[in-house]
PDB file of N, CA, C and O in Angstrom:
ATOM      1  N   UNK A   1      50.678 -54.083  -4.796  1.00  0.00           N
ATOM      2  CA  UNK A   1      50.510 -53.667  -6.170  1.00  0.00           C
ATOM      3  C   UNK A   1      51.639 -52.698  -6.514  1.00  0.00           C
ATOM      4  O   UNK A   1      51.926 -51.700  -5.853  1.00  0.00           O
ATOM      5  N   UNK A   2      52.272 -53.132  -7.680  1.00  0.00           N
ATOM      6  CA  UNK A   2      53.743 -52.171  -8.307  1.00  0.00           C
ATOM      7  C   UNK A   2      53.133 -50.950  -9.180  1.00  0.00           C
ATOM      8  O   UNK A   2      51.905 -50.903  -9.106  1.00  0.00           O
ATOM      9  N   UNK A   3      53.682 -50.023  -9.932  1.00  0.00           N
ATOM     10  CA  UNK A   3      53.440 -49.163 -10.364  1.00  0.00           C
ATOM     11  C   UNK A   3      52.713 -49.948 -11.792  1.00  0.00           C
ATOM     12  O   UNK A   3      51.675 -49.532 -12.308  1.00  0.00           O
ATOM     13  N   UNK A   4      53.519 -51.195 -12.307  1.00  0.00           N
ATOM     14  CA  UNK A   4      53.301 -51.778 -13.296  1.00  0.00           C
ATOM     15  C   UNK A   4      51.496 -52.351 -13.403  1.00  0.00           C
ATOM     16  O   UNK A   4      50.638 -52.171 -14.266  1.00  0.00           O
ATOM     17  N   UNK A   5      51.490 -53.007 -12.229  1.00  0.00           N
ATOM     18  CA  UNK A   5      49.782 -53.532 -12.086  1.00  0.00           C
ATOM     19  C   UNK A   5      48.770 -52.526 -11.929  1.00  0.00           C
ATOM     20  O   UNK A   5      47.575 -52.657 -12.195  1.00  0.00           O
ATOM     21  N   UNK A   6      49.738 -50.829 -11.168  1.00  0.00           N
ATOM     22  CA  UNK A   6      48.489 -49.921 -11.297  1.00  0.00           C
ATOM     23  C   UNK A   6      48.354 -49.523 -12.515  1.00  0.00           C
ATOM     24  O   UNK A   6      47.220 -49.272 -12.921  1.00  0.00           O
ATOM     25  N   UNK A   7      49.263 -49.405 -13.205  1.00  0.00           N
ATOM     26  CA  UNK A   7      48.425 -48.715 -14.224  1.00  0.00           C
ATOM     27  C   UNK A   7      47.852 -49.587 -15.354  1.00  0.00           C
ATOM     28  O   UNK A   7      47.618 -48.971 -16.393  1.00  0.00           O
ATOM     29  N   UNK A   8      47.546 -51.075 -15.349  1.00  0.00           N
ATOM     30  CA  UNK A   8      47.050 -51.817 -15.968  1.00  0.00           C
ATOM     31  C   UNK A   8      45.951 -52.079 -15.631  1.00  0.00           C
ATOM     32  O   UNK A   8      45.101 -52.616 -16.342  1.00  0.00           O
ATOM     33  N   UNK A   9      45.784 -51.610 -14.107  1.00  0.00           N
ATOM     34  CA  UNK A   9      44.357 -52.032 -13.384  1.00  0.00           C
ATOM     35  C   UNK A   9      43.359 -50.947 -14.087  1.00  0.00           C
ATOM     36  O   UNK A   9      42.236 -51.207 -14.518  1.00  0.00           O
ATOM     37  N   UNK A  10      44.198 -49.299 -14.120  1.00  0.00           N
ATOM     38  CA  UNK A  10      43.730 -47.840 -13.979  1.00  0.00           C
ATOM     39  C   UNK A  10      43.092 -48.704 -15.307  1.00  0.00           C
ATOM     40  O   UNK A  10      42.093 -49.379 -15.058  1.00  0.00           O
ATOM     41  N   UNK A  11      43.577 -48.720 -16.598  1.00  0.00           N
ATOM     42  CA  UNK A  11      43.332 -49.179 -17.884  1.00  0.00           C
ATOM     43  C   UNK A  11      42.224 -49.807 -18.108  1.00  0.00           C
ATOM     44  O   UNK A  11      41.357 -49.545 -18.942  1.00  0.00           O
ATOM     45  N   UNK A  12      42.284 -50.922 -17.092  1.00  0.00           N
ATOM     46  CA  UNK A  12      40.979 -52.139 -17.209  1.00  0.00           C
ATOM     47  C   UNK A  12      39.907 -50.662 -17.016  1.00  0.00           C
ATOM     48  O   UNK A  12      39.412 -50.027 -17.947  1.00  0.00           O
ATOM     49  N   UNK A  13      39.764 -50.407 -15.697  1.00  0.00           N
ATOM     50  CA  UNK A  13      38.855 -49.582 -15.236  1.00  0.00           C
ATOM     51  C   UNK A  13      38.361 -48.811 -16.064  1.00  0.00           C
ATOM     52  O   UNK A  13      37.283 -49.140 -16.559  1.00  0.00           O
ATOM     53  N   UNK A  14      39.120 -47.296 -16.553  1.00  0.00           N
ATOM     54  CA  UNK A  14      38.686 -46.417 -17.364  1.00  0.00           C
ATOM     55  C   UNK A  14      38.424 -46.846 -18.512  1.00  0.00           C
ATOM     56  O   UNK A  14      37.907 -46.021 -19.265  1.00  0.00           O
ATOM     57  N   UNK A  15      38.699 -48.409 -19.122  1.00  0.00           N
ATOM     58  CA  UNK A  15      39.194 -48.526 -20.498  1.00  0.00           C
ATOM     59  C   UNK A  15      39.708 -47.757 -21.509  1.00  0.00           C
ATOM     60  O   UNK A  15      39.064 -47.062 -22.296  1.00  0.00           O
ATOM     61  N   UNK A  16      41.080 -47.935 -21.447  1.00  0.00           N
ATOM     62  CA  UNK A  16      41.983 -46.806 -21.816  1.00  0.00           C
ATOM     63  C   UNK A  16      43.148 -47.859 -22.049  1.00  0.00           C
ATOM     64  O   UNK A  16      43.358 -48.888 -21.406  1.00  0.00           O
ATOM     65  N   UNK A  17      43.951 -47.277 -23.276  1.00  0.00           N
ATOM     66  CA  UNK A  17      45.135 -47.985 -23.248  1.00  0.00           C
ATOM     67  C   UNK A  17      46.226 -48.039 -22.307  1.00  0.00           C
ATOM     68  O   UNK A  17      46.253 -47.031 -21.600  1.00  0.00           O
ATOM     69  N   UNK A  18      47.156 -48.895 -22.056  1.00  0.00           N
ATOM     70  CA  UNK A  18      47.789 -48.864 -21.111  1.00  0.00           C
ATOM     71  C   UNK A  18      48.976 -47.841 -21.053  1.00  0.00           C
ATOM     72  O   UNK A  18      49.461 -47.332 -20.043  1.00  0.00           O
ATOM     73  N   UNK A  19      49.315 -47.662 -22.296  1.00  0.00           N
ATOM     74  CA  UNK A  19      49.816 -46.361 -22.372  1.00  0.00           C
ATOM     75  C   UNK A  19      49.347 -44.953 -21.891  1.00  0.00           C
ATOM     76  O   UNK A  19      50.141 -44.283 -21.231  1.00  0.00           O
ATOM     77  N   UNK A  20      47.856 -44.358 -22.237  1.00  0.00           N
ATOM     78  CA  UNK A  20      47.371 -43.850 -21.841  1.00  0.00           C
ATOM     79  C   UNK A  20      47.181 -43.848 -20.078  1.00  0.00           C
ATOM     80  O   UNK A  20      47.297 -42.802 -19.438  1.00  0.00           O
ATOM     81  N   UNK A  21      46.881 -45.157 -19.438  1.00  0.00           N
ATOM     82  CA  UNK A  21      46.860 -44.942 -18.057  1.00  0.00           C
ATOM     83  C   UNK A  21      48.320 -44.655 -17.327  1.00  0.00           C
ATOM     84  O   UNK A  21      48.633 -44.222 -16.218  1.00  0.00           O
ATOM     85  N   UNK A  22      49.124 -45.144 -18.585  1.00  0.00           N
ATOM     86  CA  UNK A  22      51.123 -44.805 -17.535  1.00  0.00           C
ATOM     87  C   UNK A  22      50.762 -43.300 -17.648  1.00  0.00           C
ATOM     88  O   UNK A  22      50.987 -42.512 -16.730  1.00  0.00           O
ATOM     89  N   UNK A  23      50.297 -43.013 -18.605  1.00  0.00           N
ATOM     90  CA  UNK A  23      50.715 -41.127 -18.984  1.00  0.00           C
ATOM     91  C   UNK A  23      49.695 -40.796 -17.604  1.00  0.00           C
ATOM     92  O   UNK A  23      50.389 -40.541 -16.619  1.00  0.00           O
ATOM     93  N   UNK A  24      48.575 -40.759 -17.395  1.00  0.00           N
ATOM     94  CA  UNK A  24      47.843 -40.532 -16.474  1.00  0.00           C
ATOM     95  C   UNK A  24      48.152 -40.589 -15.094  1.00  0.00           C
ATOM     96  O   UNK A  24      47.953 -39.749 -14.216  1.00  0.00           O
ATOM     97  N   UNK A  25      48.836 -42.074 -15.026  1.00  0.00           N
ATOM     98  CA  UNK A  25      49.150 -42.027 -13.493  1.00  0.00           C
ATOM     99  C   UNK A  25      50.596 -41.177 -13.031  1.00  0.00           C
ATOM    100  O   UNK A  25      50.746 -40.870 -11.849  1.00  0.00           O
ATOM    101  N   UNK A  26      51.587 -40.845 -14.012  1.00  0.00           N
ATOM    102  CA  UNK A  26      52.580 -40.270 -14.377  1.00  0.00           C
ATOM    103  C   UNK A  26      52.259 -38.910 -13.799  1.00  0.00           C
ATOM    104  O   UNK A  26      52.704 -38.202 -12.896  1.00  0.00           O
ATOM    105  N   UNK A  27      51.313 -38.846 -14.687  1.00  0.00           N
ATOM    106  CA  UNK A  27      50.953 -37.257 -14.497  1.00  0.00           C
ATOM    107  C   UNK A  27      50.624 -36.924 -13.285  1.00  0.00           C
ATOM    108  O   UNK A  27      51.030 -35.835 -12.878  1.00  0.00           O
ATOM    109  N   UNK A  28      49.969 -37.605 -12.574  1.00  0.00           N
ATOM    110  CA  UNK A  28      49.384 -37.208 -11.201  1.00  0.00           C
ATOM    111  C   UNK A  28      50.292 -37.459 -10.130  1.00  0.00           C
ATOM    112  O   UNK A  28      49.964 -36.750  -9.179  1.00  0.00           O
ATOM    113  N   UNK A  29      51.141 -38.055  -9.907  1.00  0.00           N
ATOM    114  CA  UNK A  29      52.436 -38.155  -9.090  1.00  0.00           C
ATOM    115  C   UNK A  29      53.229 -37.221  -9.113  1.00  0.00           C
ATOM    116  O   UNK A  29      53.784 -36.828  -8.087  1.00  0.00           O
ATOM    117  N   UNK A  30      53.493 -36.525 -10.667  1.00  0.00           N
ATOM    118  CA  UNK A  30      54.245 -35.536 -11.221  1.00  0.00           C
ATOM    119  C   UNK A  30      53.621 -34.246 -10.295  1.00  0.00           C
ATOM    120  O   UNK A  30      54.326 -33.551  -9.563  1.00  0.00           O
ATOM    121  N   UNK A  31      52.020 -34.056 -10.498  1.00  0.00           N
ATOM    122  CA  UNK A  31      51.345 -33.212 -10.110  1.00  0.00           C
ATOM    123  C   UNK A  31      51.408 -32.844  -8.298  1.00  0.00           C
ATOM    124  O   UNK A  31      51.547 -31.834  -7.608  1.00  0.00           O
ATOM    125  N   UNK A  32      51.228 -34.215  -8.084  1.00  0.00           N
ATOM    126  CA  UNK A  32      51.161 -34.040  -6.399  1.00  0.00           C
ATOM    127  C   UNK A  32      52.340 -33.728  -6.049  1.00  0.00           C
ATOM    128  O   UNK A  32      52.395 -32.612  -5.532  1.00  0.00           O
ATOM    129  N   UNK A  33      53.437 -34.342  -6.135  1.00  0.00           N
ATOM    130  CA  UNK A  33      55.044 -33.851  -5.945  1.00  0.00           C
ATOM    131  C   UNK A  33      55.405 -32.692  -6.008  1.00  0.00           C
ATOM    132  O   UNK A  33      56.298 -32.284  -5.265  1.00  0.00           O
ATOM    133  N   UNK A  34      54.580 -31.617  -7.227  1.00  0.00           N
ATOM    134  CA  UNK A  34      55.065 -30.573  -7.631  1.00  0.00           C
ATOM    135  C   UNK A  34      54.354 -29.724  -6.315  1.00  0.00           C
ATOM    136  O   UNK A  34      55.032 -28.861  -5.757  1.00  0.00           O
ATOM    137  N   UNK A  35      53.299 -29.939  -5.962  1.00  0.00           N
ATOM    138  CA  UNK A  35      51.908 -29.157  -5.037  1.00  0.00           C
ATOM    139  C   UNK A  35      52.653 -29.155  -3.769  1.00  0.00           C
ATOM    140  O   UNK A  35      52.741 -28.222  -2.970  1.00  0.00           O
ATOM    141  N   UNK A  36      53.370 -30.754  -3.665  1.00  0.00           N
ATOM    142  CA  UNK A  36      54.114 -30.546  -2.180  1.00  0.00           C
ATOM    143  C   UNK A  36      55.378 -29.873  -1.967  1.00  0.00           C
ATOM    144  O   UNK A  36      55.812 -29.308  -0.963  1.00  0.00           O
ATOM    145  N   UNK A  37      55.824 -30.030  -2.986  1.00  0.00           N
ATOM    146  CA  UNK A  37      57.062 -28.928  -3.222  1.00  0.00           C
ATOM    147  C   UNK A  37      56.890 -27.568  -2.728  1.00  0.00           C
ATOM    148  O   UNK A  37      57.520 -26.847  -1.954  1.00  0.00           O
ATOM    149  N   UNK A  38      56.022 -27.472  -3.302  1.00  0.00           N
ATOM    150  CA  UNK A  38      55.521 -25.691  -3.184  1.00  0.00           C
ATOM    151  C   UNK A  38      54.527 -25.412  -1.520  1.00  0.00           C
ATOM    152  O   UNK A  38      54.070 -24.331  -1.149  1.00  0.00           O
ATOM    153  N   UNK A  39      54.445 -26.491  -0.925  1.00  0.00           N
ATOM    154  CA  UNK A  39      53.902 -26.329   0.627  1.00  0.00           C
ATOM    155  C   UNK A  39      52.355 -26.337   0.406  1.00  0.00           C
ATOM    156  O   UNK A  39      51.570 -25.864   1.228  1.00  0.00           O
ATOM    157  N   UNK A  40      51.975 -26.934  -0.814  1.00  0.00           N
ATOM    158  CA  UNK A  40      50.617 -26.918  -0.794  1.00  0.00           C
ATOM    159  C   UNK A  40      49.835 -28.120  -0.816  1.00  0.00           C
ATOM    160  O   UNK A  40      50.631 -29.031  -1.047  1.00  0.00           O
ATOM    161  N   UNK A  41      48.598 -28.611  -0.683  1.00  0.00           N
ATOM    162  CA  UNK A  41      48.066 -29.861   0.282  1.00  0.00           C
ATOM    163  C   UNK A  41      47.186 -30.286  -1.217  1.00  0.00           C
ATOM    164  O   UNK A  41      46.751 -29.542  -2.096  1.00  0.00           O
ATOM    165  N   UNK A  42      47.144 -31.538  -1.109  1.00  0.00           N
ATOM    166  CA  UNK A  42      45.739 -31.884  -2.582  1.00  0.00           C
ATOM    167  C   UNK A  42      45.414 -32.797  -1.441  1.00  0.00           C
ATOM    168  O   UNK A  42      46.008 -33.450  -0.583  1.00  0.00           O
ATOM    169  N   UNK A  43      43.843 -32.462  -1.941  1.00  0.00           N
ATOM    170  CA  UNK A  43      43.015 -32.908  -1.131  1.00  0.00           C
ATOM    171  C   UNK A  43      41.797 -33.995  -2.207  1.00  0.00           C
ATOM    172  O   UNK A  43      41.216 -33.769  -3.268  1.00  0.00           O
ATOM    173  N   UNK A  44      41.818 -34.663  -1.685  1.00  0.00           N
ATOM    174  CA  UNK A  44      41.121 -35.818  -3.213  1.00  0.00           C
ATOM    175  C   UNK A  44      39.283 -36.194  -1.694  1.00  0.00           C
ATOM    176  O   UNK A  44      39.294 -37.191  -0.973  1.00  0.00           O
ATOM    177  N   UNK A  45      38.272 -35.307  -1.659  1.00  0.00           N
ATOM    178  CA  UNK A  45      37.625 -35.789  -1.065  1.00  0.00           C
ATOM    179  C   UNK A  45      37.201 -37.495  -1.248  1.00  0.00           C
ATOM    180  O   UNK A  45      37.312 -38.264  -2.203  1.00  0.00           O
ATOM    181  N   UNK A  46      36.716 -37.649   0.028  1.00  0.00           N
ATOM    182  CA  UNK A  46      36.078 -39.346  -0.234  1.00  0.00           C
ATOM    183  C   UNK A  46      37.602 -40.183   0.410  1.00  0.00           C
ATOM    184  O   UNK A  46      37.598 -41.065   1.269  1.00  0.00           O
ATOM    185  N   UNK A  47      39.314 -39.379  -0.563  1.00  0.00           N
ATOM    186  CA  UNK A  47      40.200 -40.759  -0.926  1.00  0.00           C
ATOM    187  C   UNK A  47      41.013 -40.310   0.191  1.00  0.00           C
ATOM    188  O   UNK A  47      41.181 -41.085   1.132  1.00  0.00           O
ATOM    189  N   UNK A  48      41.520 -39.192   0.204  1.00  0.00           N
ATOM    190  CA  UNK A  48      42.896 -38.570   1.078  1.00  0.00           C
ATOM    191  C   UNK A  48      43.396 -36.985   1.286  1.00  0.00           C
ATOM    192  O   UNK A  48      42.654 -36.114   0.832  1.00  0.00           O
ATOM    193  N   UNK A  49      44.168 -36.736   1.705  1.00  0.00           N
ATOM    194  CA  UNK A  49      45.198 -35.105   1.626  1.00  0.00           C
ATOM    195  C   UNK A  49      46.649 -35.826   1.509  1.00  0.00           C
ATOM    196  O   UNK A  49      47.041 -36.666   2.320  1.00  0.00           O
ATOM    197  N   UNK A  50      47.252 -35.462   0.593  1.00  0.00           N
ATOM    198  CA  UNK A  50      48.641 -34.908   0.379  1.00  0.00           C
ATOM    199  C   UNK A  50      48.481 -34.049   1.074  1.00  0.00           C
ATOM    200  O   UNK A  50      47.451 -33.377   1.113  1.00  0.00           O
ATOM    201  N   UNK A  51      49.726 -33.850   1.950  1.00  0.00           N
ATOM    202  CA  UNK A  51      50.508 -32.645   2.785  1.00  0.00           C
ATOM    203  C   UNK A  51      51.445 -32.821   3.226  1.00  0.00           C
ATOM    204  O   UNK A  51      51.657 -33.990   3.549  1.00  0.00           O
ATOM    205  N   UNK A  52      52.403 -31.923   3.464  1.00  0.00           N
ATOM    206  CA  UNK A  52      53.593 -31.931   4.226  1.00  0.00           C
ATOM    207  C   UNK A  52      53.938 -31.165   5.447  1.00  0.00           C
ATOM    208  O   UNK A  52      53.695 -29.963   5.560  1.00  0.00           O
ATOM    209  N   UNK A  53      54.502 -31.875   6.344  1.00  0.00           N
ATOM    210  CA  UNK A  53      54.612 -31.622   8.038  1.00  0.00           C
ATOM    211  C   UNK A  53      55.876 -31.105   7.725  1.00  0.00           C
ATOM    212  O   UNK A  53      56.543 -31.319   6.713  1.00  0.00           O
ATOM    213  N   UNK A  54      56.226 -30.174   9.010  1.00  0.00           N
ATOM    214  CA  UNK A  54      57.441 -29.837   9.207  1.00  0.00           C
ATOM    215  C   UNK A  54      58.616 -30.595  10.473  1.00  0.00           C
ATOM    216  O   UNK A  54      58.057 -30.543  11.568  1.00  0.00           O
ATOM    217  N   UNK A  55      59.612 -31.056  10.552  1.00  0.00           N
ATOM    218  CA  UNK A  55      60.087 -31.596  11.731  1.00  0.00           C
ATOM    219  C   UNK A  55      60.906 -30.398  11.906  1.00  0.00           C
ATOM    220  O   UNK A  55      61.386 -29.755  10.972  1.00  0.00           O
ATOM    221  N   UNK A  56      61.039 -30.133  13.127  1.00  0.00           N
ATOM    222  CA  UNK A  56      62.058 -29.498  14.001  1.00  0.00           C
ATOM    223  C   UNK A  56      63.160 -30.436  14.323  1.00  0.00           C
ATOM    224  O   UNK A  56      63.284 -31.660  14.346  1.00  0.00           O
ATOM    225  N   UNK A  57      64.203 -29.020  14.653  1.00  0.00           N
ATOM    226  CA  UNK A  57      65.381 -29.725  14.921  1.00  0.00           C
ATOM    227  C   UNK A  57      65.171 -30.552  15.716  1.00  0.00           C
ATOM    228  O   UNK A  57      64.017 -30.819  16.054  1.00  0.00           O
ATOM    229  N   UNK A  58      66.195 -31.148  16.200  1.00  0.00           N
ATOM    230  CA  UNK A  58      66.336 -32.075  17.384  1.00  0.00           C
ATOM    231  C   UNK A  58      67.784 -32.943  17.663  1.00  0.00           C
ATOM    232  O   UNK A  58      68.543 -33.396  16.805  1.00  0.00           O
ATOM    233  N   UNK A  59      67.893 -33.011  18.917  1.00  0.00           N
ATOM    234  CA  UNK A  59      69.171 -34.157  19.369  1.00  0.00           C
ATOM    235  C   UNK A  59      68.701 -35.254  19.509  1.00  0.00           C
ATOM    236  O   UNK A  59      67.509 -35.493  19.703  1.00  0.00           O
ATOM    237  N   UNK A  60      69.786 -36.226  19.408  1.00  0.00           N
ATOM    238  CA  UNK A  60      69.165 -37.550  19.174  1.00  0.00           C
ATOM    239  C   UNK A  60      70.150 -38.398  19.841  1.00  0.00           C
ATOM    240  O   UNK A  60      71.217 -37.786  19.877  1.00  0.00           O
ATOM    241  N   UNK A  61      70.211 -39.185  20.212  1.00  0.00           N
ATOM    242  CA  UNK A  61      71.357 -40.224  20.582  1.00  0.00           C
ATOM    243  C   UNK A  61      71.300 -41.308  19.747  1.00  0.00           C
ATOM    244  O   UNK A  61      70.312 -41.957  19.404  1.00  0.00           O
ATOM    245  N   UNK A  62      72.878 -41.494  19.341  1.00  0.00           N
ATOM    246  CA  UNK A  62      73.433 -42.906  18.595  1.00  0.00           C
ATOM    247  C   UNK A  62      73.352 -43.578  19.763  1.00  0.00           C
ATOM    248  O   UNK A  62      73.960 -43.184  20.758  1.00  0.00           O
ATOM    249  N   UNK A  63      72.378 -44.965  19.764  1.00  0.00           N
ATOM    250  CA  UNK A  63      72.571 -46.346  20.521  1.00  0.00           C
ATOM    251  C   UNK A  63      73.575 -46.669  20.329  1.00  0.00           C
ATOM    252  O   UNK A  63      74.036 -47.064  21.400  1.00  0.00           O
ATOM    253  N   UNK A  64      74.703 -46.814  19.092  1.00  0.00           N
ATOM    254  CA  UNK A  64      75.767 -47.920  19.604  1.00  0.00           C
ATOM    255  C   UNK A  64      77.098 -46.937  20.465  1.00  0.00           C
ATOM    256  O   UNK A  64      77.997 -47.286  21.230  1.00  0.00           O
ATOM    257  N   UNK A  65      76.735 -45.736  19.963  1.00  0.00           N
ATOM    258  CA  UNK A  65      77.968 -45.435  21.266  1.00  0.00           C
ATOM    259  C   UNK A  65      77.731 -44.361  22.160  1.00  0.00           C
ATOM    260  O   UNK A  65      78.628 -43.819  22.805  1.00  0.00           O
ATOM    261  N   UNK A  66      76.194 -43.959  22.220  1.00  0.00           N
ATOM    262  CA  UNK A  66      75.706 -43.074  22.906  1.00  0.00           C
ATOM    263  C   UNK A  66      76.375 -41.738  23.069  1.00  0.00           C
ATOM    264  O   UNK A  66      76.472 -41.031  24.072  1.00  0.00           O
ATOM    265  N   UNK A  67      76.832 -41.555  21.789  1.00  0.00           N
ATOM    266  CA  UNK A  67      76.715 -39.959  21.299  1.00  0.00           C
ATOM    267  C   UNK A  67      75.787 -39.495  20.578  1.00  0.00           C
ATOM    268  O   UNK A  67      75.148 -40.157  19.760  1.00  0.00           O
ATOM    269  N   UNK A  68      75.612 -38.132  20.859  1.00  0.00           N
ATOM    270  CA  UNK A  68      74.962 -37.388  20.739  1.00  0.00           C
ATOM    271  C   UNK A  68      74.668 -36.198  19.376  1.00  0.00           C
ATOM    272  O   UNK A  68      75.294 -35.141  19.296  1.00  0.00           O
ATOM    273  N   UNK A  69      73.535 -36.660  18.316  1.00  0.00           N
ATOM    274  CA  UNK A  69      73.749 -36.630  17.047  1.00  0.00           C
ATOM    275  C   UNK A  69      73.011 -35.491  16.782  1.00  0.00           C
ATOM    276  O   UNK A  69      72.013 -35.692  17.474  1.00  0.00           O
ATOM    277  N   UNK A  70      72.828 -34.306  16.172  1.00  0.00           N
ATOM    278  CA  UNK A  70      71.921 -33.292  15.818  1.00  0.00           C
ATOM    279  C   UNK A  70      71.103 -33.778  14.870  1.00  0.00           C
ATOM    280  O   UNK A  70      71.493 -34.945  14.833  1.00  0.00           O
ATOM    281  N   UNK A  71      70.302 -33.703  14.133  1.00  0.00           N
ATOM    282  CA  UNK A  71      69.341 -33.819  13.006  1.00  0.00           C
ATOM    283  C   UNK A  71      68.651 -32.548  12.852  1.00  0.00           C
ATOM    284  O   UNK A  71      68.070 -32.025  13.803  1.00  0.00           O
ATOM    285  N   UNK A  72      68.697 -31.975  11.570  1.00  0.00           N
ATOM    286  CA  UNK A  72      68.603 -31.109  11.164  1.00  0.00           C
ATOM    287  C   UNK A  72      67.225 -30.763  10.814  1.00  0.00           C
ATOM    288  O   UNK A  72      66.557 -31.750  10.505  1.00  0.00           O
ATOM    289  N   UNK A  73      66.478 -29.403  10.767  1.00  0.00           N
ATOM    290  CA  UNK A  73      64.898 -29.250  10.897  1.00  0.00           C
ATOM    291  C   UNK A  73      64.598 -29.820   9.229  1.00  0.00           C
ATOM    292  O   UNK A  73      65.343 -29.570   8.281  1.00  0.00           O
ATOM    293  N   UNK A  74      63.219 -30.704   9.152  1.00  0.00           N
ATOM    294  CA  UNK A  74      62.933 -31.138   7.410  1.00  0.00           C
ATOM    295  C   UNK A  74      61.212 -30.863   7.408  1.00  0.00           C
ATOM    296  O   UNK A  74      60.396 -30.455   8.235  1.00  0.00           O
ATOM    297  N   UNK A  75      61.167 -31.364   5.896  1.00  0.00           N
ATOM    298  CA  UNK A  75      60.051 -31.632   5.706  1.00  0.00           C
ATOM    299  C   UNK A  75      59.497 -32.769   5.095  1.00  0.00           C
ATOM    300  O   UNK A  75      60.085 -33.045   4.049  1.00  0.00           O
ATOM    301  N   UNK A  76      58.437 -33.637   5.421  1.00  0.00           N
ATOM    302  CA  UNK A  76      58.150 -34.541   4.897  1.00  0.00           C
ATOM    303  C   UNK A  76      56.776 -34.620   4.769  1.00  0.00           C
ATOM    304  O   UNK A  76      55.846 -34.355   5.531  1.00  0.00           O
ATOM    305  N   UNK A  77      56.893 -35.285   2.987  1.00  0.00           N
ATOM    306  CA  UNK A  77      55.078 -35.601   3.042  1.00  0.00           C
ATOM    307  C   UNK A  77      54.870 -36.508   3.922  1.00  0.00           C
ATOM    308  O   UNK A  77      55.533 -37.330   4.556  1.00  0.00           O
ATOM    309  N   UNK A  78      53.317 -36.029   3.775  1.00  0.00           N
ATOM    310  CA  UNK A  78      52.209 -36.971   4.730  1.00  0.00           C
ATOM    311  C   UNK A  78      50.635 -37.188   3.815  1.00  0.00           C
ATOM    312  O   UNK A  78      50.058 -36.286   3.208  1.00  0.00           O
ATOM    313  N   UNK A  79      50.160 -38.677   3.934  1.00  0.00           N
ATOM    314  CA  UNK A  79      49.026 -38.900   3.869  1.00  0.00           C
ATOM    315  C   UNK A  79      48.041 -38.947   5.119  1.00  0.00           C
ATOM    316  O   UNK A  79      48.210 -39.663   6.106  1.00  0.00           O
ATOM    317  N   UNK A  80      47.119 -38.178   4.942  1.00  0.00           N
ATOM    318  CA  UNK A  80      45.900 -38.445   5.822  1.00  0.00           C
ATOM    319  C   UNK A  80      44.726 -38.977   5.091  1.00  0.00           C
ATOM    320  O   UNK A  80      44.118 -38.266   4.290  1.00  0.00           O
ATOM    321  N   UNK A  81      44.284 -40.564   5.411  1.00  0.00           N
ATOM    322  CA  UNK A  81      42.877 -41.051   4.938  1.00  0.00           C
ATOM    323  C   UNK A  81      41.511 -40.295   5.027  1.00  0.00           C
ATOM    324  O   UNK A  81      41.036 -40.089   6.143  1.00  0.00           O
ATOM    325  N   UNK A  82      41.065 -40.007   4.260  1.00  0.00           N
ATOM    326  CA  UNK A  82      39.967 -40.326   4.071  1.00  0.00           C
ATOM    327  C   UNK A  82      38.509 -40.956   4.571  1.00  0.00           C
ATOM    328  O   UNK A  82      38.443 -42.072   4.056  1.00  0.00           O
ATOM    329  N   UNK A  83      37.572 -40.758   5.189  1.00  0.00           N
ATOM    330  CA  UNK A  83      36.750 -41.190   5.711  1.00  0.00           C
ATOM    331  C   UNK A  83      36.123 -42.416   4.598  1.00  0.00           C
ATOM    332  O   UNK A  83      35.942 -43.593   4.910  1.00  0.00           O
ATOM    333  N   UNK A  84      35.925 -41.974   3.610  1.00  0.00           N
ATOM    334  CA  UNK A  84      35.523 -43.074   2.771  1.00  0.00           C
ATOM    335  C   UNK A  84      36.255 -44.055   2.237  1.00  0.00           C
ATOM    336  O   UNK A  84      35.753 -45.062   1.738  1.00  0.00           O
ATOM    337  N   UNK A  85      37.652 -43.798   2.315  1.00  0.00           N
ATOM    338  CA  UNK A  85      38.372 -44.730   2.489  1.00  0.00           C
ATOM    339  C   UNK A  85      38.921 -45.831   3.223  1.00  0.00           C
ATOM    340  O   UNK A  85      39.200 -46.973   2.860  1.00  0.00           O
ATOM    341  N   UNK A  86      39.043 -45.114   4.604  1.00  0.00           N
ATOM    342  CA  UNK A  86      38.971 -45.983   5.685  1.00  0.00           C
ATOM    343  C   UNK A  86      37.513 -46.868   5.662  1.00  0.00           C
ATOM    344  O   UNK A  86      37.698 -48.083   5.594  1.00  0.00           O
ATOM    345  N   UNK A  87      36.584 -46.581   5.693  1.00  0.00           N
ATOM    346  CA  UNK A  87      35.059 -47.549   5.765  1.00  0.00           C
ATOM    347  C   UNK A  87      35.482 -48.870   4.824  1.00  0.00           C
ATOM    348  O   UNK A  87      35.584 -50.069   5.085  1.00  0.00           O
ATOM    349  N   UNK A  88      35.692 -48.035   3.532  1.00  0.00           N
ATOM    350  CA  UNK A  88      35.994 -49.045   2.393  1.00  0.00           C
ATOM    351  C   UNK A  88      36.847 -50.304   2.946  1.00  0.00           C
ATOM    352  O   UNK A  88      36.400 -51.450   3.007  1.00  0.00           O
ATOM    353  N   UNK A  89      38.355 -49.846   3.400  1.00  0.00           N
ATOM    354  CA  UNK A  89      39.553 -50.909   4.004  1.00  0.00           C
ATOM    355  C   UNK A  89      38.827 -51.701   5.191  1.00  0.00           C
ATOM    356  O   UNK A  89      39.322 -52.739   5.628  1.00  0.00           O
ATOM    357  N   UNK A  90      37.510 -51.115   5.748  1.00  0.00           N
ATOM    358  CA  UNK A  90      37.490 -51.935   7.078  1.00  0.00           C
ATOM    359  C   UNK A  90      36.789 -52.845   7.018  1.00  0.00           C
ATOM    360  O   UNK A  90      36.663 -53.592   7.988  1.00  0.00           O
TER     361      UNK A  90
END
């Protein structure tokens, strides 16, 4: 499913124009992005957590000529499911 079918689905569902569900789903991407930015977790009981992990540095080796590459410490979001979600998918 593309961004295009969610928010036509969101629409069917809430019955809401489809305009209305782009602004909606807009908004909440906007929202979570901003929360992870700032190192903070949304937590949607039942569905998931937004959060973001930290990686540490680390060396790494290039396979094709087996040198030896640094990668620099980051951060990246992370989803963790949901208990009621997982039941649902299984």
């Amino acid at each position: 499913m593309n961004k295009t079918e969610l928010v036509a689905a969101v629409a069917a569902k809430a019955e809401i124009s489809k305009k209305d569900a782009e602004k909606a789903v807009k908004a909440f991407t906007e929202v979570v992005t901003e929360a992870l930015a700032k190192d903070d977790k949304v937590q949607l009981v039942g569905f998931g957590t937004f959060e973001t992990v930290k990686r540490a540095a680390r060396v790494t080796r290039n396979p094709r000529t087996g040198e030896q590459v640094k990668v620099a410490a980051s951060k990246a979001p992370k989803f963790k499911v949901g208990n009621a979600l997982k039941s649902a998918v299984k």
